[in-house]
N, C-alpha and C positions, 0 to 999 in steps of 0.2 A: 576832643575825642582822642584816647589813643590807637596808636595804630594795631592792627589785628594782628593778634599773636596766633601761630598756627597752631593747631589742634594737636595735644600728643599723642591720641592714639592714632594719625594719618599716619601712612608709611613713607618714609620721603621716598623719593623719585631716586630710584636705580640708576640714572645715569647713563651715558654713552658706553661705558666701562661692564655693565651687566649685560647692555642689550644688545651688544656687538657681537658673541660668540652667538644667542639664540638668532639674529639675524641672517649670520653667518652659514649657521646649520640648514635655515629655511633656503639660503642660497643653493646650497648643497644638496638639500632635496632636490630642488628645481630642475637644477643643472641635470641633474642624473639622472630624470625624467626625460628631460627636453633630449636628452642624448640616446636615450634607452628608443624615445621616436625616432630619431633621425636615423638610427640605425635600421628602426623596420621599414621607414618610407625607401633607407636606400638596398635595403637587401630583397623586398618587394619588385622594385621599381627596375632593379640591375638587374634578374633573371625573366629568362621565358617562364620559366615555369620551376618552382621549387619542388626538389628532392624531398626526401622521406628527412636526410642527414642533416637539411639547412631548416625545417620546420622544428625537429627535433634541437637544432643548436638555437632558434629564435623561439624557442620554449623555455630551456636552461638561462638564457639568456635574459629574459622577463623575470623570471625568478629571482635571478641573480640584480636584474638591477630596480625591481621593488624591494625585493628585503634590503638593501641600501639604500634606498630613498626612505624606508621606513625607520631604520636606524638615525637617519639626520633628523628626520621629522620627529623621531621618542627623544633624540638629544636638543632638537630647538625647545620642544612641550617641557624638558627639565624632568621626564620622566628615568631617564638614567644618564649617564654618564659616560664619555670611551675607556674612562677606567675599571667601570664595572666590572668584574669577578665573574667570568662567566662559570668556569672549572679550573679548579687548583691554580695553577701561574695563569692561565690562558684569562685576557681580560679581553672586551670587545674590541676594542680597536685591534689587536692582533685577530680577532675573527672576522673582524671587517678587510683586514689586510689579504687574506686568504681567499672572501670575498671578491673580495677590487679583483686579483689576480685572474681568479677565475673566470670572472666575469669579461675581461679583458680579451685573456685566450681564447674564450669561448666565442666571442665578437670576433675576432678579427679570423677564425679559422669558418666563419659561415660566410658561405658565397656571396657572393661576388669578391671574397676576401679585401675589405676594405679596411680600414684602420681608423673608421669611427669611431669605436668603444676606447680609442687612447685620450678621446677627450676626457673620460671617468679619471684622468689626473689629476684633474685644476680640482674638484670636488673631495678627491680622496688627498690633496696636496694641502686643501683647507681644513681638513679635517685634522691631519697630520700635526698641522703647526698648530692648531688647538688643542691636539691632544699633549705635544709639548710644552704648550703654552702654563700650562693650568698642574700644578703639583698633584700628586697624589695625594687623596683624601685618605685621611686615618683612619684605621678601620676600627 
C-alpha cells in the first residue's frame, strides 16, 4: 500500500504565523469589553447617585469602547485591516488612535475619577505592534 498522498485541492493549515494576529485581535476585543465593564461596575458602585455629567460620560463611553471592540472583532473576521483607507491619508489605525484617546479622557474624567479606562493600552499597545508588525498592502 502506498502511503496517502494529501489532496491538492485541501488548503494546508495556516499555521501559528496566520493565527496569531486573528487571535490576537479576539484578545483585543475581549479585553476592551471586559474593561469597558469594570469601568461601569466601578463608576456605579463609587457614587451615591449619578449626575446628568457622569451618565452622559458612561454613554460616550460605551460608544467609544464598542466601536473598538468592533474594530478588533472586523480585524480578527479578516474583514479589514488597520491599514485600511478610511479618507485620503487618514487610515483606521490612526482613527482608532483618536478613538483609544478619547475614550480614555472620557473614562477617567467620569466620576468617581478613576483610571480604569488606562487599561485600553495593553489592547490598543497590541494592536499597535501589529499594526507595525505587518507592511502595508499595495494598493
Amino acid at each position: 500500500m502506498a502511503p496517502a498522498e494529501p489532496e491538492p485541492d485541501a488548503e494546508p493549515d495556516p499555521g501559528p504565523a496566520k493565527q496569531s494576529p486573528k487571535s490576537l485581535f479576539w484578545v483585543c476585543a475581549a479585553v476592551t469589553v471586559l474593561i469597558g465593564a469594570f469601568q461601569y461596575s466601578h463608576s456605579l458602585s463609587g457614587t451615591d447617585g449619578l449626575d446628568a455629567l457622569a451618565v452622559l460620560g458612561l454613554i460616550v463611553m460605551t460608544l467609544l469602547v464598542l466601536i473598538l471592540a468592533g474594530i478588533y472583532a472586523l480585524c480578527a473576521l479578516e474583514r479589514t485591516d488597520l491599514h485600511h483607507r478610511l479618507y485620503g491619508r487618514l487610515d483606521l489605525f490612526q482613527a482608532m488612535t483618536i478613538l483609544f484617546v478619547a475614550a480614555v479622557l472620557v473614562g477617567v474624567l467620569i466620576p468617581p475619577r478613576t483610571t480604569t479606562t488606562l487599561g485600553l493600552l495593553l489592547p490598543f499597545g497590541i494592536a499597535y505592534w501589529l499594526y507595525h508588525l505587518t507592511t502595508e498592502k499595495s494598493e
